[in-house]
C-alpha positions in Angstrom: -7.0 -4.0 27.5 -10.7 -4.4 26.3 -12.1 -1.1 25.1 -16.0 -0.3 25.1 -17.5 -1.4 22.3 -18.7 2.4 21.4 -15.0 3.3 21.4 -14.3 0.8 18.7 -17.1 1.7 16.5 -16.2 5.7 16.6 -12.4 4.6 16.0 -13.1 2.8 12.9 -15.4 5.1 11.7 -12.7 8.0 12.2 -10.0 5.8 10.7 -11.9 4.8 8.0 -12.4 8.7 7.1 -8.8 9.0 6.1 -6.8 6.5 3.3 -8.5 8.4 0.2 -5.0 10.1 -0.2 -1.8 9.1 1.6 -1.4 10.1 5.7 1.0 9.5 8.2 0.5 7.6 10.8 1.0 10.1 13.4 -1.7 12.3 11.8 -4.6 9.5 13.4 -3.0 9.9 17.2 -4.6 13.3 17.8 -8.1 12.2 17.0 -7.8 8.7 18.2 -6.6 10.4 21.7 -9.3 12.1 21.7 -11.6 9.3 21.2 -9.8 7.4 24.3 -10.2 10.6 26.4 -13.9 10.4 26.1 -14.4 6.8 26.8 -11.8 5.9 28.8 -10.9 9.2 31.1 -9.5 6.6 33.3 -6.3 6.1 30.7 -5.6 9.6 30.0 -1.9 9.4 31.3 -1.7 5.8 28.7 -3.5 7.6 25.6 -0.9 7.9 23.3 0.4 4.7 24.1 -3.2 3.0 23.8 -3.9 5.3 20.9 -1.0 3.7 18.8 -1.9 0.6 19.9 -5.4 0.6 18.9 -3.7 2.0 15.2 -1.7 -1.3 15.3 -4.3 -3.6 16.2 -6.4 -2.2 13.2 -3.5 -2.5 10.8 -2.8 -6.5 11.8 -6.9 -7.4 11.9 -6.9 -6.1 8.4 -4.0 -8.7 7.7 -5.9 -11.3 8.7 -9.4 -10.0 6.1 -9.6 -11.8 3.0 -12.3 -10.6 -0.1 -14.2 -13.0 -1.7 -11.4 -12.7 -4.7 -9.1 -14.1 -2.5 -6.8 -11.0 -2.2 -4.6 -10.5 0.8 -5.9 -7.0 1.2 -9.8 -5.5 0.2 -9.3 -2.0 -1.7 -10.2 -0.1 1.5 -7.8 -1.6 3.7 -4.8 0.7 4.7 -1.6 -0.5 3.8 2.0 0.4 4.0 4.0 2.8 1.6 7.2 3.2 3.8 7.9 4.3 7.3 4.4 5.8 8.4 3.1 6.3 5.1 -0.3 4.7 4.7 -3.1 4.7 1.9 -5.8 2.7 1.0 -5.2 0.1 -1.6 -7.9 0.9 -3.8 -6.7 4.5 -3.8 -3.2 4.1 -4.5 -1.6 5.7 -8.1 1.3 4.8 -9.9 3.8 5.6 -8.0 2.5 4.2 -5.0 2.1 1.0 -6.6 5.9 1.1 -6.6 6.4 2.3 -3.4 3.9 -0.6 -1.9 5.9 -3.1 -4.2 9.2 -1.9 -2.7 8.3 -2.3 0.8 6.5 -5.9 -0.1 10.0 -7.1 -2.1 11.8 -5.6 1.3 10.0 -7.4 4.0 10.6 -10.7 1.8 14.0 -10.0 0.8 14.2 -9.8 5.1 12.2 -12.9 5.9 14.1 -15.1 3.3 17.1 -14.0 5.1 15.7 -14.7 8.6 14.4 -17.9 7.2 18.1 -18.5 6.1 19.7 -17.7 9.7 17.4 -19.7 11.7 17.4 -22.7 9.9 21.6 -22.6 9.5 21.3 -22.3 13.2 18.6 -25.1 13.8 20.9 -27.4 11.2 23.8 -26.6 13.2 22.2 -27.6 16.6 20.6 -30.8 15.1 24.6 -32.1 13.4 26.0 -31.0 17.2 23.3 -32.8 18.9 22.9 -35.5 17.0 25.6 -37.8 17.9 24.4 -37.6 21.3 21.7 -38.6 24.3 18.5 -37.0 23.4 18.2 -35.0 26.3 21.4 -33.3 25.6 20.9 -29.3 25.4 22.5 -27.3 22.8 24.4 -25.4 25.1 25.9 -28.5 26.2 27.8 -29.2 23.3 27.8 -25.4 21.5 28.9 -22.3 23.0 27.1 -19.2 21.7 29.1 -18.5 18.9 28.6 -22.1 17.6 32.2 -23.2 18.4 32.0 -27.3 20.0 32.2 -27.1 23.7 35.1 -28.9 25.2 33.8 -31.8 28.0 30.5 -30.7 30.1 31.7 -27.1 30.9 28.5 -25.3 29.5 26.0 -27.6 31.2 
């Protein structure tokens, strides 16, 4: 959905008032419900639902923003600390530091071992398949659990 551009402009402002010290998530939703309520009355029964998405949206934009020191993340972005926890970079002490570095070595330690599924699986599929015609389907010559399929039963 496609917000007016007003209702941008006052979210980011509000947003960008907290992050100086760490905040939950959930303590944006209020205000941000607000903000929908008086630009969008239409969506009053989706608020909540729009608020967290707008959130979201913010959070994966900032992602994408580089600073000209080629950081992943400018000092006032707002990053992740653990479950809702959030905090600006800039503004983050010790013991965030570790915090943010623990959630970082997390989501690698998870990608590296989605990374590591996916491509057995693909490896599998391609030593199955191979042998074959090329317009064989996997499921023509795996079942699911990656046992060989017996004859054309799957196809």
């Amino acid at each position: 959905m496609k917000f007016p551009r007003e209702m941008y402009d006052e979210f980011h402002h509000y947003r960008d008032r907290f992050g100086k010290k760490e905040y939950d998530r959930d303590d944006l939703l209020p205000g941000v419900m607000d903000i929908i309520s008086r630009h969008c009355p239409d969506e009053e029964g989706w608020k909540r639902e729009l608020a967290i998405k707008l959130i979201d949206d913010a959070e994966k934009s900032e992602k994408k923003r580089h600073t000209n020191q080629g950081d992943l993340f400018s000092y006032e972005s707002h990053v992740a600390l653990g479950d809702k926890m959030r905090i600006k970079r800039g503004y983050m002490n010790l013991q965030q530091h570790w915090r943010r570095k623990f959630v970082i070595d997390q989501n690698k330690k998870a990608q590296d071992g989605a990374w590591s599924d996916e491509t057995g699986w693909l490896n599998d599929g391609i030593q199955a398949l191979f042998p074959h015609d090329q317009k064989k389907k996997r499921i023509e010559v795996l079942a699911e659990d990656g046992s060989p399929v017996i004859g054309n039963e799957a196809a």
